[in-house]
C-alpha positions as CSV (number, residue, x, y, z in Angstrom):
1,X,-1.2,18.8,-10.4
2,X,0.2,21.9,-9.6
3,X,-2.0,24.6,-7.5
4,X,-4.8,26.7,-8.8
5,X,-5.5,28.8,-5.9
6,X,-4.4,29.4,-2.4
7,X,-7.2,27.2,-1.0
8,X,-5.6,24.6,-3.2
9,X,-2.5,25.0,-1.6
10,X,-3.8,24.9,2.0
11,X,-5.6,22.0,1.6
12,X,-2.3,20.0,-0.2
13,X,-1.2,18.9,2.9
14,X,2.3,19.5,1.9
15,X,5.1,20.2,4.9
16,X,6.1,24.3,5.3
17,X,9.5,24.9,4.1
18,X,11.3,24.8,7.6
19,X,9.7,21.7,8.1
20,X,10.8,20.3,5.2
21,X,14.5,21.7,5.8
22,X,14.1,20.1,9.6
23,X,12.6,16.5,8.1
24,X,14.5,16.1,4.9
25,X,17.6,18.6,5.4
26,X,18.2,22.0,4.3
27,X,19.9,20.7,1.2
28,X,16.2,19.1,-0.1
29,X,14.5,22.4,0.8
30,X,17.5,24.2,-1.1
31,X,17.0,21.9,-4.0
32,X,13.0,21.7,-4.4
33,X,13.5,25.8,-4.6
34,X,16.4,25.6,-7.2
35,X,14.2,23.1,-9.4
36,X,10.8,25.8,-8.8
37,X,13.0,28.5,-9.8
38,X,14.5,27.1,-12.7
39,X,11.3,26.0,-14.5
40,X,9.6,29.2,-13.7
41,X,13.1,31.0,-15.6
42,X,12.9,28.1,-18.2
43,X,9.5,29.9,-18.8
44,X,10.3,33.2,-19.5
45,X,12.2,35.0,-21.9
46,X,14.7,37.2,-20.5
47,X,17.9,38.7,-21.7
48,X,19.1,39.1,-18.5
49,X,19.2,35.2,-16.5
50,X,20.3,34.7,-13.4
51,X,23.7,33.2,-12.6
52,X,24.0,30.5,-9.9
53,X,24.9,32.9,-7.1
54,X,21.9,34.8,-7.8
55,X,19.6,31.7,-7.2
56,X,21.3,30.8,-4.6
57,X,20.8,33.8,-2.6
58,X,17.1,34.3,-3.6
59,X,16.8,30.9,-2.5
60,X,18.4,31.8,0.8
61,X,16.1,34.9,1.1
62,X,12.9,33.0,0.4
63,X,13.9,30.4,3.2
64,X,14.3,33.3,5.3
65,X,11.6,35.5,4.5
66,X,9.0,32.4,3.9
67,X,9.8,29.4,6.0
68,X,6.2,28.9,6.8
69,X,5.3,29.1,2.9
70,X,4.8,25.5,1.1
71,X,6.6,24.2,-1.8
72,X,3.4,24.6,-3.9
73,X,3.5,28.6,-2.1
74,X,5.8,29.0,-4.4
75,X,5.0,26.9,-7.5
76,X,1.2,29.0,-7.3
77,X,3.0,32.5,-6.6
78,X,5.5,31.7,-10.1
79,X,2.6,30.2,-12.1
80,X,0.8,33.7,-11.0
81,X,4.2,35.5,-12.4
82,X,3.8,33.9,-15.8
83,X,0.6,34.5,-16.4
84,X,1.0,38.4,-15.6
85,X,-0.7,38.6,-12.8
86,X,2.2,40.9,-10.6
87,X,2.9,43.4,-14.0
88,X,4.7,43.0,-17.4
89,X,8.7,42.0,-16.9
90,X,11.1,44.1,-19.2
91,X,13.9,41.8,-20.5
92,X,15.1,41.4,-16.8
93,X,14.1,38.4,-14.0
94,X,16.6,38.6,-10.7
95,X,15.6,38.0,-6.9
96,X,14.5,41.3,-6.3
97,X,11.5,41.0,-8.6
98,X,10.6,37.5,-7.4
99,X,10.9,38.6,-3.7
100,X,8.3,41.3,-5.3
101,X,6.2,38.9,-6.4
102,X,6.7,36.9,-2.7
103,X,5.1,39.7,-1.2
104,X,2.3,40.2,-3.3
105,X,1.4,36.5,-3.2
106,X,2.0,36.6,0.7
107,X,-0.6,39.3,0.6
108,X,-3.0,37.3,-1.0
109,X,-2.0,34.4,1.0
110,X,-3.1,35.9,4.5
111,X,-6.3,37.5,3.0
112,X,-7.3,33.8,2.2
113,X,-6.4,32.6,5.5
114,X,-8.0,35.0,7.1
115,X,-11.4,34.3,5.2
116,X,-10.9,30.9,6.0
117,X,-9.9,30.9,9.6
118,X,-13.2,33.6,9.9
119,X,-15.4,31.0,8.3
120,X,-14.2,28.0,9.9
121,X,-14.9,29.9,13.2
122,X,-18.8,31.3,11.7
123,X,-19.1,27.3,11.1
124,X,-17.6,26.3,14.6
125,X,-20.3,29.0,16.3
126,X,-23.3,27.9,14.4
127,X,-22.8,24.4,15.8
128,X,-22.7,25.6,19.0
129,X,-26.0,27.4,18.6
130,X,-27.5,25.0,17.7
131,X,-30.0,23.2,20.0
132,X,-28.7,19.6,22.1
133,X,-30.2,16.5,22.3
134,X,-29.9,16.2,25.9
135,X,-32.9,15.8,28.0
136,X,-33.6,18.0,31.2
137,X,-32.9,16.5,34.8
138,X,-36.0,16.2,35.4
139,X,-37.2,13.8,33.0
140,X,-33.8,12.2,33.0
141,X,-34.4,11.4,37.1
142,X,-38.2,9.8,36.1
143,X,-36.5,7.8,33.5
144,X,-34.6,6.3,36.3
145,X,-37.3,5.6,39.0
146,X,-39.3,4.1,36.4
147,X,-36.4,1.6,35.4
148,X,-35.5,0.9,39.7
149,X,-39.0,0.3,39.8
150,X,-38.8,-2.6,37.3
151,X,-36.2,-4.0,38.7
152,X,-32.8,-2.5,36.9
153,X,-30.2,-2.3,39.1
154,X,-27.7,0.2,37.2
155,X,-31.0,2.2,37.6
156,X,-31.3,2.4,41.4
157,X,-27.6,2.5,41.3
158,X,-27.7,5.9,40.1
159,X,-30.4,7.2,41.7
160,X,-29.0,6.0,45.1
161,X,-26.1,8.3,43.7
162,X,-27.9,11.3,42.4
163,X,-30.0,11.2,46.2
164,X,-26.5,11.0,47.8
165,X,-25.1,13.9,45.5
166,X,-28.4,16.0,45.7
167,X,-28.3,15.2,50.0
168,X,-24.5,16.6,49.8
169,X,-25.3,19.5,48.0
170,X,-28.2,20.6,50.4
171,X,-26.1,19.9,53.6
172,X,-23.5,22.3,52.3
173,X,-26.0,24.3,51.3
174,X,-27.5,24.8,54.5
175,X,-23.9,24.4,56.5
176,X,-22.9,27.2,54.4
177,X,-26.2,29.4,55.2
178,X,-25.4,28.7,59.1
179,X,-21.7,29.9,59.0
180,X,-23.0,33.2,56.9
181,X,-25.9,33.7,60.2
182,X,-23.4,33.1,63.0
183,X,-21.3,35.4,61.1
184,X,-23.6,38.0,61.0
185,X,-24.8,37.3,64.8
186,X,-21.2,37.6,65.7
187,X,-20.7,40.7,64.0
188,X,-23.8,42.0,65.4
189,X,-22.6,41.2,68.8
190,X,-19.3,42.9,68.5
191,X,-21.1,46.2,66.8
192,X,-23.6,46.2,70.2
193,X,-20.5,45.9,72.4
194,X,-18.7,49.1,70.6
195,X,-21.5,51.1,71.0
């Protein structure tokens, strides 16, 4: 099914062209391009075709301009072209209308993106707002002391650990207030002396 909308294409899952060029070869990038072009010219009506160098250098230039665009970038941005959505064509189709309509589907393109990428992140900060599970320490600590005191070893376990952490914390804690007062006595000491 080809694309309906730029959402459609994101989701397709389908490699960007450089990657496809890097994966499969240039020459398969080249010739899903050539095959998207021709159907979309099989389409229309013009007096004035292309010739093969001109699809091969609007090839070259959409590789160029667009390597990040998908295969199905290109089938939507065509399908868009036929149905008259970039402006009325006057007996003539040749690269420099298609790279027209490139841009304008590119324009599109980033709007979307851009809506998505803003929502995704709206989404991402609403879960984070939202309230945990978790219990406080608290509550988590007389969980524990009731389990020791039936017995559970894991239980004591950790609480022998969380006393060890928590008697850690408070010697450095208080070695740290020491240093900062014999810093201060020190200091006082040497002010007294210059005066």
């Amino acid at each position: 099914m080809p694309p309906k909308t730029v959402s459609d294409v994101f989701s397709s899952g389908m490699p960007a062209l450089a990657t496809l060029g890097r994966e499969r070869g240039e020459a398969i990038a080249r010739a899903v391009l050539v095959l998207i072009l021709n159907d979309m010219l099989d389409f229309f009506n013009a007096g004035n075709d292309m010739n093969d160098t001109q699809i091969a250098l609007t090839v070259d230039f959409i590789l160029e301009e667009y390597p990040y665009m998908q295969a199905d970038d290109i089938t939507l941005c065509f399908r868009n072209a036929m149905k008259g959505k970039y402006g009325k064509l006057y007996n003539r189709i040749d690269g420099q209308i298609i790279m027209g309509w490139l841009r304008e589907y590119n324009r599109e393109r980033c709007t979307v993106a851009s809506e998505q990428s803003y929502n995704e992140h709206k989404a991402y900060l609403s879960e984070e707002a939202k309230p945990t599970q978790g219990i406080f320490y608290a509550e988590y600590r007389a969980e524990l002391e009731r389990r020791a005191k039936e017995g559970n070893r894991e239980a004591k376990h950790l609480l022998d650990l969380s006393d060890g952490l928590i008697a850690e914390l408070e010697k450095r804690k208080h070695d740290k207030a020491r240093e900062n007062l014999e810093r201060f006595y020190e200091k006082e000491a040497e002010r007294k002396k210059d005066e």
